[in-house]
N, C-alpha and C positions, 0 to 999 in steps of 0.2 A: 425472483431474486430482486433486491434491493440494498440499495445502501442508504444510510440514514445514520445522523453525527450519535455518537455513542452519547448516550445518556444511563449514569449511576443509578441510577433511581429505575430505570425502566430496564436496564441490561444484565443488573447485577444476577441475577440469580444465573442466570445464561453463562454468563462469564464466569462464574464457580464452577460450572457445568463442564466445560470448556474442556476439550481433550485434545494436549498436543503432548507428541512424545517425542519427536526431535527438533531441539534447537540448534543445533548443527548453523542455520542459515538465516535464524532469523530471532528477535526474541517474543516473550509470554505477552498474551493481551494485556495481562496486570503491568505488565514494565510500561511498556507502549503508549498504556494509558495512563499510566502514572506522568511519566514524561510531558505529556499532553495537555496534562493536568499543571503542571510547573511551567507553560510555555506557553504566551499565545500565539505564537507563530506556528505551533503544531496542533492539529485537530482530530480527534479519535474516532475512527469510520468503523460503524457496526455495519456488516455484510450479514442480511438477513434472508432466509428463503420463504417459501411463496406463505409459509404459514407463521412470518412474522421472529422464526427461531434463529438466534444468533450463529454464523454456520461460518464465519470468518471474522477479520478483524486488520485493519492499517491506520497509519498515520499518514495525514497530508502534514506537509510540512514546508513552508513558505520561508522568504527571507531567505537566512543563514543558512537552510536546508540545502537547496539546488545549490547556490555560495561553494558550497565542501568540494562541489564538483566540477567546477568552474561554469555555471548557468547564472548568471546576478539579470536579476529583473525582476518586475513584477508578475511577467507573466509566467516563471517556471514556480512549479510545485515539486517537492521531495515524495515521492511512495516508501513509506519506511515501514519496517515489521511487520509485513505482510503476513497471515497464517490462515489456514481454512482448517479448520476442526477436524482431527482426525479420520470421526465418522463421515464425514463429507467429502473427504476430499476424490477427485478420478471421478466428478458430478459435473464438471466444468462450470463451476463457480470463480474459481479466479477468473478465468477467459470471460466470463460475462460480465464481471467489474470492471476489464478493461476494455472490455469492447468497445464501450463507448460513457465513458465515464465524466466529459465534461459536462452536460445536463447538469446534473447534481452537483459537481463542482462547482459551477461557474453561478449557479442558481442557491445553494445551500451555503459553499465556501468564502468565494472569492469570484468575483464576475469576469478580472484581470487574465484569470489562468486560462490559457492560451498550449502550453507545453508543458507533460511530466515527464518527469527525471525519476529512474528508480538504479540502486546498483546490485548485481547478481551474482554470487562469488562464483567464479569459473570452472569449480566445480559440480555445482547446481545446475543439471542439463535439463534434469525437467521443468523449472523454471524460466529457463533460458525457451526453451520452445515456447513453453505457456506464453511469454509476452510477445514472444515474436511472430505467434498467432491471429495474438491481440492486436495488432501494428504498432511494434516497438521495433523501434533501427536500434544498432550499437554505435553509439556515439562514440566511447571509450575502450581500451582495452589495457590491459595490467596494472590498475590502478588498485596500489597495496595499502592494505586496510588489515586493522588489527583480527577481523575474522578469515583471510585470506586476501587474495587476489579475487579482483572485482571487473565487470563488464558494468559498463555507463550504460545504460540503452533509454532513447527517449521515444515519444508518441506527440505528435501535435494536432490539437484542435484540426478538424477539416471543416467548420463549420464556419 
């Protein structure tokens, strides 16, 4: 598994590909990366597995990202629209994006980022474990959001 900044030209046909059936928690790689696309404060993270195929999909999202949750600095990053492909998902491909995920951030992104910030609607338990796996604390809790109620949880750099 890897993560490497999405690129159109090299992803697209993958991302047609692309099987999710619920958005319930999160949205479509095409939003995601569209947004990403309109924004350089946010950057479009292809999660690929060992044979190079697009098998997930996030936004880092810098600046006004972490901001919305009350993190302002340069070194928080936003995890936004996280998804793993239907067919993959219960592979433990999330857990291993976040296992240790500043590498490539701090070396591909932004050298600054130090802490991320992602929010998990409260209903989302499997979610809620997968980061808290990963070493995500809850920062926050009841924080109302047009998709529900949301849990803050953050992860810092140990390096």
């Amino acid at each position: 598994m890897k993560l490497e900044r999405y690129d159109i030209e090299k992803h697209h046909k993958d991302m047609a590909d692309f099987q999710l059936s619920d958005t319930t928690y999160t949205d479509t790689p095409e939003n995601v990366a569209q947004s990403a696309k309109a924004d350089p404060n946010r950057h479009a993270i292809a999660i690929l597995n060992d044979e190079d195929k697009l098998v997930g999909f996030f936004c880092l999202h810098l600046a006004e990202g972490p901001e919305t949750y009350g993190f302002k600095g340069e070194h928080y990053a936003l995890i936004r629209g996280l998804s793993i492909d239907d067919r993959y998902r219960r592979k433990g491909y999330a857990s291993k994006v976040f296992s240790d995920p500043f590498l490539f951030i701090q070396s591909q992104i932004d050298g600054r980022i130090t802490h991320l910030i992602l929010a998990v609607n409260e209903k989302n338990i499997p979610a809620q474990k997968t980061y808290i796996k990963a070493g995500f604390d809850v920062l926050k809790r009841g924080v109302s959001e047009s998709r529900g109620t949301l849990l803050v949880m953050g992860k810092r750099c140990l390096n």
